[in-house]
Each structure stands twice: as C-alpha cells, then as structure tokens.
ROPA-352089 format. One record per residue (C-alpha): residue in three letters; x, y, z. Coordinates in Angstrom, 3 decimals, always signed. Layout:
N
resn: Ala&c1: X&c2: Y&c3: Z
...
//
This chain:
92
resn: Unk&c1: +6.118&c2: -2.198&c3: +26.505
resn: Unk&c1: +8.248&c2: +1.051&c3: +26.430
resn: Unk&c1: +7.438&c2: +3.334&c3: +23.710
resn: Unk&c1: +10.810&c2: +2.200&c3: +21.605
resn: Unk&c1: +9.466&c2: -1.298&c3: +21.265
resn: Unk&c1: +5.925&c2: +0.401&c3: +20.436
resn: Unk&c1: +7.529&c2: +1.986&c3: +17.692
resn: Unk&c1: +9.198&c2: -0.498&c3: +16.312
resn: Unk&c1: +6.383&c2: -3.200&c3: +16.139
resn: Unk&c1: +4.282&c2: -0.199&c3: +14.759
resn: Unk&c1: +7.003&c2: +0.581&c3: +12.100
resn: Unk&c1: +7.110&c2: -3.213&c3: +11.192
resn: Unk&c1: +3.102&c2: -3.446&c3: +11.016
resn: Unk&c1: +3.242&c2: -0.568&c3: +8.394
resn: Unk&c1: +6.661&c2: -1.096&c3: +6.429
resn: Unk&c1: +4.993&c2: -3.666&c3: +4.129
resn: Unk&c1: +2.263&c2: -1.109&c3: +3.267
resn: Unk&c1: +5.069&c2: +1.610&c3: +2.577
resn: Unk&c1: +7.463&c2: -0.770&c3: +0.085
resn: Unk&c1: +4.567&c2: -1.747&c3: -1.368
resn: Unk&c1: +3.344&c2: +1.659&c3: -2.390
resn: Unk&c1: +6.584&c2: +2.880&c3: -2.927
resn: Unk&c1: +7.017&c2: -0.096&c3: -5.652
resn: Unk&c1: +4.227&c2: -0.242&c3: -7.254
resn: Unk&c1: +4.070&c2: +3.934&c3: -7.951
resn: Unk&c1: +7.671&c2: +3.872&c3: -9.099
resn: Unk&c1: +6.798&c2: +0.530&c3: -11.439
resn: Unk&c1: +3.653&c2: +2.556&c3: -12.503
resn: Unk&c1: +6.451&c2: +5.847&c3: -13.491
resn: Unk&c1: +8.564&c2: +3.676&c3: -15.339
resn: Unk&c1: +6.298&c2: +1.181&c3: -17.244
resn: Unk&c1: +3.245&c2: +3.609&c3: -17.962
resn: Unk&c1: +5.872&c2: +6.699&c3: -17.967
resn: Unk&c1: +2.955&c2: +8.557&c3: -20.467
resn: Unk&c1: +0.115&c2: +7.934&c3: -18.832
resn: Unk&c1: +1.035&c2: +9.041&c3: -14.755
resn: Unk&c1: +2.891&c2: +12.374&c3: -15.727
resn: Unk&c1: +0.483&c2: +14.436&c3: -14.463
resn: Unk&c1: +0.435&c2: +12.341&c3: -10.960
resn: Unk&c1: +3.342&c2: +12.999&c3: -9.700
resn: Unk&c1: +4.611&c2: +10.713&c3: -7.317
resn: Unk&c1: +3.904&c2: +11.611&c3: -3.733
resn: Unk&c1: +0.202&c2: +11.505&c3: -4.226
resn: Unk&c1: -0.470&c2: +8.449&c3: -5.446
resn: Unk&c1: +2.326&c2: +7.168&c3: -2.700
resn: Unk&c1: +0.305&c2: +8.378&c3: -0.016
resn: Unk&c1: -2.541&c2: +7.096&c3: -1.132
resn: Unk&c1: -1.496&c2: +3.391&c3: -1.403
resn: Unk&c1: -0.011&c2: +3.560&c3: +1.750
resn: Unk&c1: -3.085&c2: +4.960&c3: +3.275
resn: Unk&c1: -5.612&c2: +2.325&c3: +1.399
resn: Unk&c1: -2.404&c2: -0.645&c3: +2.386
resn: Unk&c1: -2.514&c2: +0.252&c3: +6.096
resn: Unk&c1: -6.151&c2: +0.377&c3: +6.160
resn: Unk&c1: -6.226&c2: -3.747&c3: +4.464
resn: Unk&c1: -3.206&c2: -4.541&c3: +6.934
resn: Unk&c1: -5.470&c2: -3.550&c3: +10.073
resn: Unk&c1: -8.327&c2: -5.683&c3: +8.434
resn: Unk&c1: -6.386&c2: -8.737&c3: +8.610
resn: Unk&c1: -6.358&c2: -8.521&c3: +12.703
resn: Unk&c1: -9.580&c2: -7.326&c3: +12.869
resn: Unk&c1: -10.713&c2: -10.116&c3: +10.612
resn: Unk&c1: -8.242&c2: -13.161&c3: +12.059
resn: Unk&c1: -7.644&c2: -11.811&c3: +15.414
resn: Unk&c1: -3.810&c2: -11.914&c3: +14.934
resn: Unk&c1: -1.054&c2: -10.422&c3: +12.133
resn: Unk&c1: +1.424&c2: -12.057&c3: +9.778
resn: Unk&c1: -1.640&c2: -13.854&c3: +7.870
resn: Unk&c1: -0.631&c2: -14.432&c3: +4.416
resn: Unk&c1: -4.364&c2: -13.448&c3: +3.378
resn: Unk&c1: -3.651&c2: -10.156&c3: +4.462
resn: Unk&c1: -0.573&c2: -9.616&c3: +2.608
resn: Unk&c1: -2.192&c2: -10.615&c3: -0.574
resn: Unk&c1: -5.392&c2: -8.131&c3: +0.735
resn: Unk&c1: -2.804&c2: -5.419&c3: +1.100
resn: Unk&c1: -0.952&c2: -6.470&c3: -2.828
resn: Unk&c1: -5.030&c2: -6.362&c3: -3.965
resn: Unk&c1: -6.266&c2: -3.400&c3: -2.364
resn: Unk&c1: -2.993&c2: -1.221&c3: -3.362
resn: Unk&c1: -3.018&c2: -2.535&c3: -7.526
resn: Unk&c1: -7.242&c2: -1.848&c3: -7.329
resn: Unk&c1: -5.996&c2: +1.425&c3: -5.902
resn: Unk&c1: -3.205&c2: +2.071&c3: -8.496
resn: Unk&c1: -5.979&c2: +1.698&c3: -11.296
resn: Unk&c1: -8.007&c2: +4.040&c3: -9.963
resn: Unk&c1: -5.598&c2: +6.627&c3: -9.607
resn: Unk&c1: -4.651&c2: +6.020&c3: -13.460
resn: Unk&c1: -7.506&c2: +6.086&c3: -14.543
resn: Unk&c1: -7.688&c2: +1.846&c3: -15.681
resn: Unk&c1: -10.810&c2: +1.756&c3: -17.025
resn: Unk&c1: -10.026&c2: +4.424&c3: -19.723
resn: Unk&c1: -7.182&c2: +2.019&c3: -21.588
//
C-alpha cells in the first residue's frame, strides 16, 4: 500500500467522526444558541472528534473488521453523551 492509498483509507476511517462532530456542535450553536456561548466552537469540535475516533477504532477492535453499523451508532452515542457533557446536560 503506498502512503496515498494509506491516507485515503485513513481519511475515510475518520471522516464520519469529523461530520459528525462538526454537526452536532453547529446543531448544538444554533438550537441551544444561549446555553454554548461560552464554548466556542473549536473545543467542543475537537473533542467529539477525539471521543468519535476513539468509538470508531472500538468497532474493529471489537468485530475484527470496519463498516459495522453498531459502530456507527457507537460513534452517534458516544459523540451526543459527549455533547451533554460539554453543556453541561444534567444542569437543564
């Protein structure tokens, strides 16, 4: 494998970590605009997509291959349990 096709299946394995962060932070800004103001954006982005990689690599670790739906919905889980935190959820 030359190191172009290594970085393309490794920006493919991470992409659905990064749209999902990026979505659910920019929902987040506009639906709970008074709430997140302090956050900021790039923050909370980083952190999703850190916490969303980290559940993506658990689904080959766990099934031995990728592309499992379980570990999309693991990665949709582990990124709205992280969102909460980062607001602050429990506080309502």
């Amino acid at each position: 494998m030359n190191p172009l096709l290594a970085l393309n299946h490794f920006l493919n394995f991470v992409l659905p970590a990064l749209v999902v962060a990026l979505l659910t932070v920019g929902l987040t800004q506009i639906f709970f605009r008074q709430r997140v103001k302090p956050l900021g954006w790039i923050r909370p982005i980083a952190i999703n997509f850190v916490v969303g990689c980290a559940a993506l690599l658990a689904g080959p670790w766990v099934f031995g291959n990728d592309g499992k739906w379980v570990s999309y919905m693991a990665l949709s889980v582990a990124i709205a349990t992280t969102q909460w935190v980062i607001m602050r959820g429990w506080r309502g």
